[in-house]
C-alpha positions in Angstrom: 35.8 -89.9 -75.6 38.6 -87.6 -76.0 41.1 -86.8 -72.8 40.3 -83.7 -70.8 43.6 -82.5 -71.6 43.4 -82.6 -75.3 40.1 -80.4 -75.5 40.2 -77.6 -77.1 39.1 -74.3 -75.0 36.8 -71.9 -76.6 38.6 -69.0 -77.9 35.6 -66.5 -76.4 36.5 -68.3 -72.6 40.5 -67.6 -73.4 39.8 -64.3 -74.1 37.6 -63.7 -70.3 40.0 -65.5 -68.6 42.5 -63.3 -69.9 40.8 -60.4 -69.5 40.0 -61.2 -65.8 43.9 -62.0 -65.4 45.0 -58.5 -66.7 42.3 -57.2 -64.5 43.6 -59.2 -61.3 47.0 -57.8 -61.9 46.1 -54.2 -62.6 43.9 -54.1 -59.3 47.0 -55.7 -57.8 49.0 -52.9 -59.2 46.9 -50.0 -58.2 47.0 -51.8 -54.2 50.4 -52.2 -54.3 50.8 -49.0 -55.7 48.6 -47.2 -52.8 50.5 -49.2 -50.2 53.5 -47.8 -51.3 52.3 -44.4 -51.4 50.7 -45.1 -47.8 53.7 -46.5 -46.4 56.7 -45.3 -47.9 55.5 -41.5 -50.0 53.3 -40.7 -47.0 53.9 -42.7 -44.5 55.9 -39.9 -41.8 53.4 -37.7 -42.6 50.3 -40.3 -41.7 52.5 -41.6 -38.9 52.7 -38.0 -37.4 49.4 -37.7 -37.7 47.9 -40.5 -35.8 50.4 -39.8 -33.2 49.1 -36.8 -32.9 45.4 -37.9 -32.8 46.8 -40.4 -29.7 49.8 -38.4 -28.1 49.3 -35.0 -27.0 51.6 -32.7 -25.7 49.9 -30.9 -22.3 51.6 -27.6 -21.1 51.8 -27.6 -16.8 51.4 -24.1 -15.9 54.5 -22.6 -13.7 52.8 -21.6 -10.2 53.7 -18.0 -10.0 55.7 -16.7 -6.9 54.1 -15.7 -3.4 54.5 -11.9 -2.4 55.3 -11.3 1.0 55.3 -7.8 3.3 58.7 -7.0 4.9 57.6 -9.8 8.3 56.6 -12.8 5.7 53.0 -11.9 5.6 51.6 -13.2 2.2 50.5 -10.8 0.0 49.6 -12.7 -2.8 49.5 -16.7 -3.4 47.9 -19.0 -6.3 45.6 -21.8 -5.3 44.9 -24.7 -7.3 42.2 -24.2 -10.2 40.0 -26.5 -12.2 39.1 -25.4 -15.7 36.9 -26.5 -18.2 39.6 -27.0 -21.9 38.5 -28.0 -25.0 40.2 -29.3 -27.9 37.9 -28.8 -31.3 39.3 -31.6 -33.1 37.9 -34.4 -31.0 34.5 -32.9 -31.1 32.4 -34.5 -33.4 29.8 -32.1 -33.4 31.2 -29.1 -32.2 27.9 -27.2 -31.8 26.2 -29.7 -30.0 29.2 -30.3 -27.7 29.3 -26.3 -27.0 25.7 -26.2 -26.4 25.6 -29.0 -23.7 28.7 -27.5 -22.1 26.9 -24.6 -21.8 23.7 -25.8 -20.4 25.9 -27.1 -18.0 28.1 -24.7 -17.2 25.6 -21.7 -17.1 27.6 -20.3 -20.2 26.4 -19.0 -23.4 27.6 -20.5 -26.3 28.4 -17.4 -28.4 30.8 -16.8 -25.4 32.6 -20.0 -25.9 32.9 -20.1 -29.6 34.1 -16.0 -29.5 36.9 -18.1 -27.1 37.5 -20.4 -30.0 37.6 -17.6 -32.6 40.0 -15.9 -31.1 42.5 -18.5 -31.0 42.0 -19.2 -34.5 45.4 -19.5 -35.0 46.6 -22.4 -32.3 48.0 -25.5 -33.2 45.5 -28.6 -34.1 44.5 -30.6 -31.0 45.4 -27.4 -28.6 43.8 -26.8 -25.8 41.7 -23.8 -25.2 40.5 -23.0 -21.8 36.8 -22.4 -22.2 36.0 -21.2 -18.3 38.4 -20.8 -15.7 37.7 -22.1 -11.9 35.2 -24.0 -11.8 33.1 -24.4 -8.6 32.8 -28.4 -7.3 29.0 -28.6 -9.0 30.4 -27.9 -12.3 33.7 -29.9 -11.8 31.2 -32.7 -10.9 29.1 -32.1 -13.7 31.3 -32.3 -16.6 32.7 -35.5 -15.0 29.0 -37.2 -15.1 29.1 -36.3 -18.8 32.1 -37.2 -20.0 30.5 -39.1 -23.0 28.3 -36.4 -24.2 31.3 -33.9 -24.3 33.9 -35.4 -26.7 36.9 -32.8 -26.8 36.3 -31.7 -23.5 38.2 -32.4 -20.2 39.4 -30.8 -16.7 42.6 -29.0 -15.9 44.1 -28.5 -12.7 46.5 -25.0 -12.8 47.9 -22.7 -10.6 45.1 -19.7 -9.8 46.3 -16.6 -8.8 44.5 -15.1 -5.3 44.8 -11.8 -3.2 44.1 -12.8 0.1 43.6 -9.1 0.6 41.0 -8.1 -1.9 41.1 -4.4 -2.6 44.1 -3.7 0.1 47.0 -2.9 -1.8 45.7 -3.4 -5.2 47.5 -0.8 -7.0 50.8 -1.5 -5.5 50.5 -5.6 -6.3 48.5 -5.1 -9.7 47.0 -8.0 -11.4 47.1 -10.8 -13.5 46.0 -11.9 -16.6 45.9 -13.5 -19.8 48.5 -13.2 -22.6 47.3 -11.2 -25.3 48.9 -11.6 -29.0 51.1 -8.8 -28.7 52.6 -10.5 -24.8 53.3 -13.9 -27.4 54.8 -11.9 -29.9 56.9 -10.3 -27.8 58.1 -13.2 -25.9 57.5 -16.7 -27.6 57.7 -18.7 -24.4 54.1 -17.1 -23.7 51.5 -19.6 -25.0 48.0 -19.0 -25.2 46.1 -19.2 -22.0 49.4 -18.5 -19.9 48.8 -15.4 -17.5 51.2 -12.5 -17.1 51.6 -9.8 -15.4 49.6 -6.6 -16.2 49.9 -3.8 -13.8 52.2 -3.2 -10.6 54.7 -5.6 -8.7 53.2 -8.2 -11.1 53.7 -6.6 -14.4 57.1 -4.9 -12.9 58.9 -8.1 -11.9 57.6 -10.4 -13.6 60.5 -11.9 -15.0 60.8 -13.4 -11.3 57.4 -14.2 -10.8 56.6 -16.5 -13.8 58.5 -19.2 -13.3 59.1 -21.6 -16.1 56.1 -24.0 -17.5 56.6 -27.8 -18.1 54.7 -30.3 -19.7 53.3 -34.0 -20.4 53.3 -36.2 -23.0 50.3 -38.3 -22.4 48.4 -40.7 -24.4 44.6 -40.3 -25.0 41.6 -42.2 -26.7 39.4 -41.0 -29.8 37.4 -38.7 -27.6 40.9 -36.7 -26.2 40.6 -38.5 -22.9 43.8 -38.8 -21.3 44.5 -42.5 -20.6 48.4 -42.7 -19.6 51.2 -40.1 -19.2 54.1 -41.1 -21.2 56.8 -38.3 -20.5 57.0 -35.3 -18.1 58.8 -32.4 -17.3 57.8 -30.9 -14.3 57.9 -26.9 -14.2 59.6 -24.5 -12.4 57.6 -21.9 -9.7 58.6 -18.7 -10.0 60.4 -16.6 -7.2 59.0 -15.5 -4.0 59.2 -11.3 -3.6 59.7 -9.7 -0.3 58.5 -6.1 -0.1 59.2 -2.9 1.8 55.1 -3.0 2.8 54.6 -3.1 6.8 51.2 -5.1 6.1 50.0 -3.6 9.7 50.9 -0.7 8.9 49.2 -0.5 5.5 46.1 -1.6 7.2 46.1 1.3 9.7 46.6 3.5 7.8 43.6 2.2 5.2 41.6 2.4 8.0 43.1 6.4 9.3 41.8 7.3 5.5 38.5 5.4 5.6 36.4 5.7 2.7 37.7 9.0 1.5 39.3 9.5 -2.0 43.2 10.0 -1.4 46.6 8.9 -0.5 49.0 8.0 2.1 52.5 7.2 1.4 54.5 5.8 4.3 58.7 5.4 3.8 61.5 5.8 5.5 63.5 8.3 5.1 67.0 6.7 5.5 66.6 4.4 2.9 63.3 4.6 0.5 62.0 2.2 1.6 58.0 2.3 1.1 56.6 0.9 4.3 53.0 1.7 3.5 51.1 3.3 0.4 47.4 3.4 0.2 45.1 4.9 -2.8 42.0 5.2 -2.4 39.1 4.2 -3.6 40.5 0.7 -5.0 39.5 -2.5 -7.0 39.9 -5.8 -6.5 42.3 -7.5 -8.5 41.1 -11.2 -7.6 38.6 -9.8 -10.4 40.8 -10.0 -13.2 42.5 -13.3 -11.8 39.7 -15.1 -12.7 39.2 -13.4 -15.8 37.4 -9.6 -15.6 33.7 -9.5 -16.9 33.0 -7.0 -19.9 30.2 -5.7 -17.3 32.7 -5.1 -14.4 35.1 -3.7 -16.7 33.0 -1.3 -17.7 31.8 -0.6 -14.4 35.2 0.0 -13.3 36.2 2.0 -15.6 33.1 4.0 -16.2 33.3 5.2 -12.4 33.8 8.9 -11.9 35.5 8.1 -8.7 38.5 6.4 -10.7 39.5 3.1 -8.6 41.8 2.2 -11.4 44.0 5.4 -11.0 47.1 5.1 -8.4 47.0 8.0 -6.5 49.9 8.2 -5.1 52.4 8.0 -8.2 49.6 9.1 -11.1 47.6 11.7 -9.0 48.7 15.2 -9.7 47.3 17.6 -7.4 49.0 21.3 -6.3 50.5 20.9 -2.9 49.2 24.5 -1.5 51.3 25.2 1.7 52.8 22.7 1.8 55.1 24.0 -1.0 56.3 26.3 1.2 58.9 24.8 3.2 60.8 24.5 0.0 60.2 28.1 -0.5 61.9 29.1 2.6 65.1 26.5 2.3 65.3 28.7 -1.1 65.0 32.2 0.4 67.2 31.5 3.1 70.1 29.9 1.1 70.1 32.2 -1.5 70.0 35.5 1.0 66.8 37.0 0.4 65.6 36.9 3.7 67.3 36.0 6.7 65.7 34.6 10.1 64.9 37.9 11.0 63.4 39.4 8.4 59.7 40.1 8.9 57.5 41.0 6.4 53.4 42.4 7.2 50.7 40.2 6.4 47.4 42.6 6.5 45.2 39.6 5.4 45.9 40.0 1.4 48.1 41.6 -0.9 47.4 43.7 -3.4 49.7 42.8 -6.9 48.7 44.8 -10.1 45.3 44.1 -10.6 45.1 41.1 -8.8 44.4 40.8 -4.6 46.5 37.6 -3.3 44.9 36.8 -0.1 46.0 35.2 2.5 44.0 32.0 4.6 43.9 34.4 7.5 41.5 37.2 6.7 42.9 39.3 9.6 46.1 38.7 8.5 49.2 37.4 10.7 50.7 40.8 11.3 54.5 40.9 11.0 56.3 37.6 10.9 59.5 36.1 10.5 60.3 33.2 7.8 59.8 30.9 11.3 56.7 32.1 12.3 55.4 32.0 8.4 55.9 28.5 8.4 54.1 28.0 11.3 51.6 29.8 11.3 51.3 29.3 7.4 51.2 32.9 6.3 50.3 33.2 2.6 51.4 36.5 2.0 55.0 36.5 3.4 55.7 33.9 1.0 53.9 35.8 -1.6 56.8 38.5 -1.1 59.4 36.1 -0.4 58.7 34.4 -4.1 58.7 38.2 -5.9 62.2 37.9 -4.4 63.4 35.0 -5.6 61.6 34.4 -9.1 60.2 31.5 -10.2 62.9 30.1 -11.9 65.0 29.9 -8.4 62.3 28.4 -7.1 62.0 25.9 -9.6 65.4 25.0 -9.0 65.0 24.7 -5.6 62.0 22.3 -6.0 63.7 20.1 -8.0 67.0 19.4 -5.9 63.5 18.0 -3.4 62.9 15.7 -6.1 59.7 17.6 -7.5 58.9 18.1 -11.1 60.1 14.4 -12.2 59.0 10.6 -11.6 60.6 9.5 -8.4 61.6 5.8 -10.7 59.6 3.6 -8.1 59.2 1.3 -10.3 55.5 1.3 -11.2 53.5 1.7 -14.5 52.6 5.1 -15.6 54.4 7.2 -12.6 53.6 10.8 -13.1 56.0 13.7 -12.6 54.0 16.9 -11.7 54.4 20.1 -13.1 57.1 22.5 -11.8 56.7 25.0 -13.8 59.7 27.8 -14.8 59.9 30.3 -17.3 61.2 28.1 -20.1 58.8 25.2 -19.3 55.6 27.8 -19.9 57.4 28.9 -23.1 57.5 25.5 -24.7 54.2 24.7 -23.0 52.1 26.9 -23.5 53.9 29.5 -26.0 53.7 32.5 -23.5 56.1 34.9 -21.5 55.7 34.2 -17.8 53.9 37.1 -15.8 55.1 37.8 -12.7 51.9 37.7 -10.6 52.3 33.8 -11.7 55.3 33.2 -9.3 53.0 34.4 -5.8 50.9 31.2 -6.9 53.5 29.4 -7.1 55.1 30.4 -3.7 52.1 29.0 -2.2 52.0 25.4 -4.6 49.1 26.6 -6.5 49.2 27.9 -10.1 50.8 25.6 -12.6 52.5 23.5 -9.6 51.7 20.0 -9.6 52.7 16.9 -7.2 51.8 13.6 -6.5 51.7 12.0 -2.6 54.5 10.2 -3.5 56.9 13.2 -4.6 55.8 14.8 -1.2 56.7 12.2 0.4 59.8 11.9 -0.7 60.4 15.7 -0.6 59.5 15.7 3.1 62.1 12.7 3.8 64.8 15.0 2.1 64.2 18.1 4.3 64.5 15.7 7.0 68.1 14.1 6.1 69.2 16.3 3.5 69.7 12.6 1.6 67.5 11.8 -1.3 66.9 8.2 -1.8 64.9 6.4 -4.8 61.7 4.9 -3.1 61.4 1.1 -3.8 58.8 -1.5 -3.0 61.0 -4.3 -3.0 63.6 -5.4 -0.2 64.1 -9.0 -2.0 63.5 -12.0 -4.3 64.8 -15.4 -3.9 64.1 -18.8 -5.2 61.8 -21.6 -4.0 64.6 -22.9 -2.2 66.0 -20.2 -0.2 68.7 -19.0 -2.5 68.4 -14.7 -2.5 68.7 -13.7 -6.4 68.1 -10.2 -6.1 69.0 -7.9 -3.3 67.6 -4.3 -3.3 70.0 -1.9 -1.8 69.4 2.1 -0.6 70.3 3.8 -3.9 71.4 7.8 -2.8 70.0 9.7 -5.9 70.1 13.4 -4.4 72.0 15.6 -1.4 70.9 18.4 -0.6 73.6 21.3 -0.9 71.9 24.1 1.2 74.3 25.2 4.6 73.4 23.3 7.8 71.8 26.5 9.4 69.3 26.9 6.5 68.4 23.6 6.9 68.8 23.6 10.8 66.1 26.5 10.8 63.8 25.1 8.1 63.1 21.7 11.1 63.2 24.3 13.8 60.0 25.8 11.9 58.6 22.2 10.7 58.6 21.1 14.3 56.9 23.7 15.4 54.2 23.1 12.8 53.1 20.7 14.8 54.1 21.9 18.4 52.4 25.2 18.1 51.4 25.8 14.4 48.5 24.4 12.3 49.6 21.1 12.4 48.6 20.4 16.3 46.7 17.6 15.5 49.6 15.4 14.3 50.8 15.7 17.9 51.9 12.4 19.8 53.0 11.8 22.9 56.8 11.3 23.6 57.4 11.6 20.0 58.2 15.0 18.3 56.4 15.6 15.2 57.7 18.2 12.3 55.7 18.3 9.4 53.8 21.1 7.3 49.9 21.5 6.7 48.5 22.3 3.4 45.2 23.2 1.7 44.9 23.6 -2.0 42.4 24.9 -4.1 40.5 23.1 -7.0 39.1 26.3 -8.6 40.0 30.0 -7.8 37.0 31.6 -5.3 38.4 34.9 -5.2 37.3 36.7 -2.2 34.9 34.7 -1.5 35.2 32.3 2.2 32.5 29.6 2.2 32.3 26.7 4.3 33.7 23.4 1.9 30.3 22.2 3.2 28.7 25.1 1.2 30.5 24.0 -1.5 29.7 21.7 -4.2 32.1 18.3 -3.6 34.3 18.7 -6.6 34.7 22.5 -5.6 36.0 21.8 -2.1 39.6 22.0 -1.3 41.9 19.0 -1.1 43.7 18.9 2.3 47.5 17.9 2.9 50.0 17.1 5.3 53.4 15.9 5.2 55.6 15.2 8.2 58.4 13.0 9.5 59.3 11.5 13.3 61.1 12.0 15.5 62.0 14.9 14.6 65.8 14.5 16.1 66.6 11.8 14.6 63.4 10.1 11.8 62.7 7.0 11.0 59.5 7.5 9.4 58.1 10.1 6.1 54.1 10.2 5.7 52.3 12.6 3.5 48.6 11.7 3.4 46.0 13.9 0.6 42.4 13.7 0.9 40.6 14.9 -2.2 37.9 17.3 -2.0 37.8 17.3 1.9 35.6 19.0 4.4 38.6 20.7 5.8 41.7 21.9 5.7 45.0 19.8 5.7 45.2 20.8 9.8 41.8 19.5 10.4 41.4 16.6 8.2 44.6 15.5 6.7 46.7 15.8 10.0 44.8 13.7 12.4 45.3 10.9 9.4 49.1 11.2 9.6 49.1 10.9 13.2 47.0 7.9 13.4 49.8 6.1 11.0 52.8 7.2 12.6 51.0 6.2 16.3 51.0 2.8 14.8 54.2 2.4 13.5 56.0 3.5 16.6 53.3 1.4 18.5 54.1 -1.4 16.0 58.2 -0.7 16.4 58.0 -0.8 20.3 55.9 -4.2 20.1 58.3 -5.8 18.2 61.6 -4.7 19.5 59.7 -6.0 23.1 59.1 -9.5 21.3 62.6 -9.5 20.2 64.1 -9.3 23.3 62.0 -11.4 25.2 63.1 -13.9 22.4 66.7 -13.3 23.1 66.2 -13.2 26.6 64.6 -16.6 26.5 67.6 -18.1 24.2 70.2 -16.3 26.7 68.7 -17.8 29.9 68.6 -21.3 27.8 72.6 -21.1 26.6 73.1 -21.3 30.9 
């Protein structure tokens, strides 16, 4: 028997086990190879990856800053929020995982994948928020399926409220979320992050935002967080006192009612806006939430305009109560003194046109005192043919007419004050001189809004013009006062003491005597000036506003500033399309405010010194 060892193999099983050698040591080769690729070529990349699928970065919305009236009353807050995020990516089915979070959400799927489409371009594994605030049935539902939603999770962030609903609504304005020109203009926006869109929210919202943080936080293959590895907590943003008397705004809400119009409130030594109501309004909680396209187009669809800010966008002529600017021009520049009388026969006849005056019977022969008393259309008609309307113009401006007063909100309008060059390169024409006796009475071309009246009112008053501002100040979280607003002095007016000196003796009698009567308080004297302007021209015709058509019917005015000696507070209120002139409808609304506020001033300088009587009698 021949030894094992000295066999001879079979060529044809050298050649397999060969074969299956080389073939061991290429498949060796290509593993090795792969590894390598794996591990060393790829391996950051891969390594980022899977971090990514397990470690998420989480942004941790900055809770905006309160607003606050001028005594600490909140204005607007945030509240905590639950909302429904999902991140595609951990989806497996991404159809079936929208559909089931809309059954239970009560949302429609196309509405959640448009959500998704339009944030095409985030980051993988972001976040998008798919409903905001959810009520504690949905919060609870989601939780109970947690394993049929993959991808889909809660998250707790700052919601922005308005404890007062409409109230203020144009002055506070309204949040919401960033659109792709806000990012682009600003990269620390992120998608989903709100800003500021309209008023103090949009206007200082530098202050308000605050400054975001985040988490780094570990989660499993479905995107469920299981661990927070890192975080930086954020930043709230600053708290922003205002100007606003909240009682006051509420009074004089209520002293308009449910009329369309304005009230602007300030005082007169400073700017300060204590009070500014437009009505009708909206309700910015609305678009805190996130606006419906059916609201939106109700809101913007309504012919009553709750959108538009009356009182800096609303551009309405200011009829008579133009006129005290008028006679502060006549008198300075010598065309009448205080005893020049002209006749008023009811009317005045100028070319082919009749002027007529609010008094059919006429007012007989008056002095620039008893004109502004007593209102007298056609005194001022002469008075204006004196002057020309480029005088005038002048004269309206030093008031601060004709331009935006720079309060600091969106879209301020500046009114019309029109002048021989302005119709020129407006409309291309010569002006006519019959033009001007509209214009002595604030109709014609003339435009103002509340706000300018205000303002112009608070001038004749001091003979100071100062900017009107909404905010007193800001200051941090902690106490620490970053901004201060201070009084800024933009106009004086440069008119002798006696014109001016006679121009109040007139005002106050407005209300003493005059057409404004029902502006009257008691131990408080009242000088202001009624006015009644006209929507369309009626000729000689005298109807009733209730025979009238509503958007036919006058608007009534009046503007007015207490105590007269020595003021402390500037109102003109405008209701549109009223049922009455600015005597009947527009003066009884002033009063009402201004009762409050020296109601509201004597209440609290009582409380303040019971307070420091109390702290006196406790130092002995």
């Amino acid at each position: 028997m021949v030894p094992l060892a000295q066999r001879e193999v079979p060529a044809a099983l050298r050649r397999r086990v060969f074969v299956a050698l080389v073939a061991a040591l290429l498949g060796f080769g290509v593993l090795l190879a792969q590894l390598w690729n794996l591990q060393v070529l790829q391996g950051d990349e891969l390594r980022a990856s899977s971090d990514g699928n397990r470690i998420r970065l989480r942004r941790l919305q900055a809770t905006r800053g309160t607003v606050l009236d001028r005594h600490g009353k909140v204005l607007v807050d945030s509240r905590p929020s639950f909302d429904a995020v999902l991140v595609a990516e951990d989806t497996r089915d991404l159809e079936l995982t929208l559909e089931t979070l809309g059954q239970l959400l009560g949302q429609s799927t196309a509405e959640m994948r448009n959500l998704l489409s339009h944030t095409g371009a985030r980051p993988p594994f972001d976040e998008v928020i798919v409903k905001r605030d959810l009520n504690w049935d949905e919060v609870v539902a989601i939780e109970t399926h947690q394993l049929d939603l993959p991808g889909v999770s809660l998250q707790i962030t700052p919601r922005r409220q308005y404890p007062l609903g409409t109230e203020l609504a144009h002055v506070l304005g309204y949040v919401g979320e960033v659109s792709p020109e806000d990012i682009a203009a600003d990269p620390r926006y992120h998608l989903g992050d709100l800003v500021g869109k309209a008023g103090i929210e949009k206007h200082w919202e530098r202050y308000l935002r605050g400054v975001n943080g985040g988490q780094q936080i570990e989660v499993d293959a479905v995107g469920r967080k299981l661990k927070v590895l890192r975080e930086v907590e954020e930043e709230p943003g600053n708290a922003i006192t205002l100007t606003i008397d909240l009682d006051l705004q509420q009074a004089a809400s209520a002293a308009l009612g449910d009329r369309a119009g304005s009230i602007v409130a300030l005082d007169p030594t400073n700017g300060e806006i204590l009070a500014m109501v437009t009505s009708p309004s909206f309700d910015p909680n609305a678009f805190a939430r996130g606006i419906r396209r059916n609201e939106w187009r109700a809101l913007v669809g309504d012919q009553n305009r709750p959108l538009s800010n009356r009182s800096i966008q609303g551009q309405y002529p200011p009829g008579s109560t133009f006129k005290f600017v008028v006679a502060t021009a006549a008198l300075e520049e010598g065309v009448i003194n205080p005893f020049t009388r002209i006749r008023c026969g009811g009317g005045l006849q100028f070319g082919n046109h009749y002027f007529r005056c609010w008094k059919k019977r006429g007012h007989g022969s008056v002095n620039v005192h008893e004109a502004l008393v007593h209102s007298c259309d056609v005194f001022f008609y002469q008075v204006a043919q004196r002057l020309g309307v480029d005088v005038i113009a002048r004269y309206a401006r030093v008031f601060g007419l004709g331009a935006p007063t720079g309060i600091g909100l969106d879209h301020e309008q500046a009114g019309t004050i029109p002048d021989t060059a302005w119709k020129r390169k407006r409309l291309k024409q010569p002006w006519y001189a019959g033009e001007t006796l509209s214009v002595a009475i604030g109709q014609g071309y003339v435009t103002t809004t509340p706000l300018q009246m205000a303002t112009a009112i608070a001038t004749a008053a001091t003979g100071k013009q100062y900017r009107p501002h909404l905010v007193a100040r800001i200051e941090t979280p902690d106490g620490e006062t970053v901004h201060t607003e201070t009084p800024e002095l933009v106009g004086q007016l440069q008119v002798r003491e006696t014109t001016l000196r006679q121009v109040r003796d007139a005002l106050r009698d407005v209300v003493g005597k005059g057409t404004g009567k029902k502006a009257r308080l008691d131990g408080i004297e009242v000088a202001g000036k009624t006015g009644t302007s006209q929507v369309v021209a009626l000729g000689r015709q005298r109807p009733k506003a209730s025979q009238l058509p509503r958007q036919h019917r006058d608007h009534a005015w009046f503007v007015a500033y207490a105590p007269a000696d020595e003021p402390t507070i500037a109102v003109a209120a405008l209701v549109e399309h009223a049922d009455g002139g600015g005597g009947a409808v527009a003066a009884p609304i002033v009063r009402e405010v201004m009762a409050k506020f020296f109601e509201l001033q004597t209440t609290r300088q009582g409380h303040t010194y019971a307070q420091n009587r109390s702290t006196s009698h406790r130092a002995f």
